[in-house]
N, C-alpha and C positions, 0 to 999 in steps of 0.2 A: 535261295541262291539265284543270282543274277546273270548274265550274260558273258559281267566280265569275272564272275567265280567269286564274289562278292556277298557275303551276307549283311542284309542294312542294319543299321544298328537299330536295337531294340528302344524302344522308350522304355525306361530303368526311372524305379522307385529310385532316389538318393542314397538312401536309408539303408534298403536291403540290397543294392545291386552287387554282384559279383566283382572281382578281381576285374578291372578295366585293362588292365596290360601296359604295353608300355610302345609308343613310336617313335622311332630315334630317325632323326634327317640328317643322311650321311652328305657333307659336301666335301668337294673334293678340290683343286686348284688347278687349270688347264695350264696353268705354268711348269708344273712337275710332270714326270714322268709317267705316264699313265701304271696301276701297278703298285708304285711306289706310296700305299698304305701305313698309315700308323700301326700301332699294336692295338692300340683299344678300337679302331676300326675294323680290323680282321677277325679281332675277338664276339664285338657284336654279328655282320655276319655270317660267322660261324654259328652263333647259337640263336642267331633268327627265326623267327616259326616262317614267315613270309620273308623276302626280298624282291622289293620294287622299285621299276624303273620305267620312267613314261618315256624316255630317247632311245630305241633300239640302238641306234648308232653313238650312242656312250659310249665314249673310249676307254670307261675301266671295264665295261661288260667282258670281254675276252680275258682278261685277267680273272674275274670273278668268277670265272665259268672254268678257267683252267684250274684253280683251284678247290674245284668240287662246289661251288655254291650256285644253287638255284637261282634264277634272277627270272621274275615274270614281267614283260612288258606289257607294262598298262599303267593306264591315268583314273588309278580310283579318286570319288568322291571323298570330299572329308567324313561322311559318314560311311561309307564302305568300310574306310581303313579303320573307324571308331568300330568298327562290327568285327572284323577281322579280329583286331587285340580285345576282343571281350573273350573274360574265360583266362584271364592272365598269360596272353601271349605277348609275342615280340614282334613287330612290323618291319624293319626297315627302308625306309625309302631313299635311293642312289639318286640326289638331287641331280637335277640338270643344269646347265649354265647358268638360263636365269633363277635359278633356286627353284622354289614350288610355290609359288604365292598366290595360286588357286585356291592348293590346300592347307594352308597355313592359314589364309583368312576364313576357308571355311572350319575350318580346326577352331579358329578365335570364334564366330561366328556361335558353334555350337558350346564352347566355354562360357558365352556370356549368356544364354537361353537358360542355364539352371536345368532342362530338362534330362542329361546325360550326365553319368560320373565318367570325367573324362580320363582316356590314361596319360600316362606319363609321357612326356613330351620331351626328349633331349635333342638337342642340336649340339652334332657330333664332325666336326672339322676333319675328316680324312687323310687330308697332306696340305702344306702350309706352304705359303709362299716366301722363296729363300730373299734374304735382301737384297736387289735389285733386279726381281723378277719381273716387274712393270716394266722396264727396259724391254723386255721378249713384246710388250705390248704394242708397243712404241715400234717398234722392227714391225710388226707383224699391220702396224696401221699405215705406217709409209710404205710398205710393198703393197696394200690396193690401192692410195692414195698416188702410187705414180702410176699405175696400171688405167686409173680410170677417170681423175680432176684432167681437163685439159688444158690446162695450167700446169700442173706438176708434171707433167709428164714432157712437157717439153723442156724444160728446165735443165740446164749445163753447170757445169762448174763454174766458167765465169760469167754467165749469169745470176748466177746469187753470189759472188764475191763480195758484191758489196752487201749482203744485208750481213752476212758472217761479222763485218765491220761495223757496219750498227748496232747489230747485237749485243759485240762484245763490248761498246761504249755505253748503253743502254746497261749491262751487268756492271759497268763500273760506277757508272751515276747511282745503280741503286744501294750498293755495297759506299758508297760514300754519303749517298742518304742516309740510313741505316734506316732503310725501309723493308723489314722483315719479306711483307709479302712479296713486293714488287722483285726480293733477289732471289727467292722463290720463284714468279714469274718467269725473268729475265734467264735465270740457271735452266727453266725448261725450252725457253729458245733459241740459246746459245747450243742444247745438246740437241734439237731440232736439225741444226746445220751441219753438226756431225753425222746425222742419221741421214739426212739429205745427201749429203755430199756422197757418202758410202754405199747409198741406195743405186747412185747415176754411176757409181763405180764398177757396180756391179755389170753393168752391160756395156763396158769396153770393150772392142772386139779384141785386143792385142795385150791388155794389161789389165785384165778386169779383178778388183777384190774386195772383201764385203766386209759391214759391219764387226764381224767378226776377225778378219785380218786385220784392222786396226786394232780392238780390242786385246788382241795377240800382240801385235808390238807393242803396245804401251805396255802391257805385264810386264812380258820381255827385259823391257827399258827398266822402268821400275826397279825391278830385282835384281838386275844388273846392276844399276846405278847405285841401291841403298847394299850392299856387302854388308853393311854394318848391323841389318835387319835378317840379310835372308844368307847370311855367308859368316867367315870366322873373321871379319874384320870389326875392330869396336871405332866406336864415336861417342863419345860423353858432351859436345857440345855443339852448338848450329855451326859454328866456325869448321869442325873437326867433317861432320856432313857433308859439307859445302865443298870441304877439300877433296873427300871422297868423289861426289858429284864430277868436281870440273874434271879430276884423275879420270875418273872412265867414262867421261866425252870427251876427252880429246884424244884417249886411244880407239874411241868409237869412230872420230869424224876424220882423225889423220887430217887437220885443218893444215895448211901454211902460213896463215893467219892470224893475229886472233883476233880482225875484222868480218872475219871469216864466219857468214851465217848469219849476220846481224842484215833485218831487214831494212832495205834504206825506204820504203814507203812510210813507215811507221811517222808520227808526228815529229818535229824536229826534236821538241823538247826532249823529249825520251829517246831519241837517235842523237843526240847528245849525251845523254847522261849514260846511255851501252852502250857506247863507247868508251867512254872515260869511265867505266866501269870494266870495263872489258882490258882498258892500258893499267889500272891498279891492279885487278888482282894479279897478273901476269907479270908484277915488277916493272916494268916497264919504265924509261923516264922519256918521254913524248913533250916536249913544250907546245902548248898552244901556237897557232900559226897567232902571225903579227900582221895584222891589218883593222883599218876601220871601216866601223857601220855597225849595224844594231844587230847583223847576224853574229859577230865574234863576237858582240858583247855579250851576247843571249848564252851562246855558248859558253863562254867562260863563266857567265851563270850556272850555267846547268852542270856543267864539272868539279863545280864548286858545290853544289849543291850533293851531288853524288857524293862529293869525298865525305862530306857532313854527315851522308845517312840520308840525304831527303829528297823524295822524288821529285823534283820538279815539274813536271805534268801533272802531277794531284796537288802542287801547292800553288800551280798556276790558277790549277781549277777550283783549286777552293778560295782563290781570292778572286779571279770574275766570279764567282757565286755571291759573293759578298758586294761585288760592285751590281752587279742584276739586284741585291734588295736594296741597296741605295736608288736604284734607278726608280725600283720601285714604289718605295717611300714617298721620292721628288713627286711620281707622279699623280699620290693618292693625295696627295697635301703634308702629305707628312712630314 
């Protein structure tokens, strides 16, 4: 017996050695709840001979402990814990964040020496993370990241306005590439700016409110908006939605309007066509203003376009994309 209550494992005949036991690596997920164990978790230690944990300050320990289980802090060797489950016991070990990969390699270590019969080895997942639990991650990176880059930290809202605006160009190019990764990529930069924004939010002196009060309105919105999902109203088709939709925004915004909300920064093309999307569905009959030059023409393009079904801003850009490989071509010899 050792110092740290440890017997080292014996060197064992193959042949004739005893019951090796069993060690089960309990990991847990700092996303959940501390606490908020499986069943086959609670089961294991319950009938554990040992329970081990090398992080005193492991946030399921208080739990484990309110529920009657021993938990010994300490960071045995791989062969400690092989001596431990000799004789057919049970070991558990309450991983730590970064997992145990001390004793896991020295665990493989002594599996491939041939001179121990090893025990059983489970890796046993605690509590799982729910989906979109990475998001907690992401919160939890941009509050030190505005705390302590000096850069982020001086950062406003309209100082990153404009990259919000790149971004969301950049998610459109890639979603018009069909470049798997890059809209991958570009979807984690555009929710960067959300998290950005609501971080600087946070420390308003007069109106401050955080990732999570956005998160709240848009549910909110959501649920409100789809009745036909979360209430006794039906919709069998996108048309039938739509009509839902515009129904409970516009007893949401009380517009006078219904120019009303449309951003006039946006590019023309598509401040053309919401518009003239915005005079259809509303019934409307609006005639184009009567003048010349290339801006009414453009427009009555793009009105025209709308009423077809076709964006004009992605049909613009998918024909300069098509003029860039000509350009390109010319200039390879091609």
């Amino acid at each position: 017996m050792n110092a740290t209550g440890f017997e080292p494992a014996p060197d064992q005949d193959p042949a004739t050695a005893s019951d090796p036991g069993r060690i089960v690596l309990l990991t847990t997920s700092h996303r959940v709840a501390p606490g908020l164990l499986s069943w086959p978790a609670w089961q294991a230690l319950h009938a554990a001979d040992r329970v081990l944990c090398a992080d005193g300050a492991h946030p399921q320990l208080p739990y484990l402990r309110e529920a009657g289980i021993e938990v010994d802090e300490t960071s045995p060797t791989a062969e400690e814990v092989v001596g431990a489950c000799a004789g057919g016991h049970t070991v558990v070990v309450v991983a730590t964040g970064e997992g145990e990969p001390a004793l896991t390699d020295g665990l493989a270590r002594l599996a491939g020496s041939g001179r121990l019969r090893m025990p059983e080895l489970e890796l046993l997942p605690a509590s799982y993370d729910l989906p979109g639990a990475r998001l907690l991650d992401l919160v939890q990176v941009m509050d030190r990241i505005r705390d302590e880059c000096p850069w982020s930290s001086q950062q406003t809202h309209k100082g990153l306005a404009k990259y919000g605006i790149e971004e969301a160009y950049e998610l459109v190019e890639a979603i018009e590439e069909g470049d798997r990764d890059e809209l991958r990529e570009e979807l984690g930069d555009v929710l960067l700016q959300v998290v950005f924004h609501a971080r600087i939010a946070e420390e308003d002196p007069d109106a401050p409110f955080s990732v999570d009060d956005v998160a709240g309105g848009i549910v909110a919105k959501l649920i409100h908006r789809h009745p036909h999902v979360f209430g006794d109203e039906t919709a069998d088709t996108p048309e039938e939605v739509k009509a839902h939709w515009l129904r409970t925004k516009a007893m949401e915004k009380q517009r006078t309007s219904v120019t009303d909300g449309i951003p006039l920064g946006q590019p023309g093309l598509a401040l053309a066509a919401k518009l003239a999307s915005r005079v259809r569905t509303a019934g409307l009959d609006v005639p184009l203003p009567k003048a010349e030059g290339i801006g009414y023409e453009l427009l009555a393009l793009a009105t025209r376009a709308e009423a077809e079904g076709v964006d004009p801003e992605a049909a613009l850009r998918a024909a300069a994309r098509a003029y860039r490989d000509a350009v390109r071509r010319v200039e390879s010899g091609g």
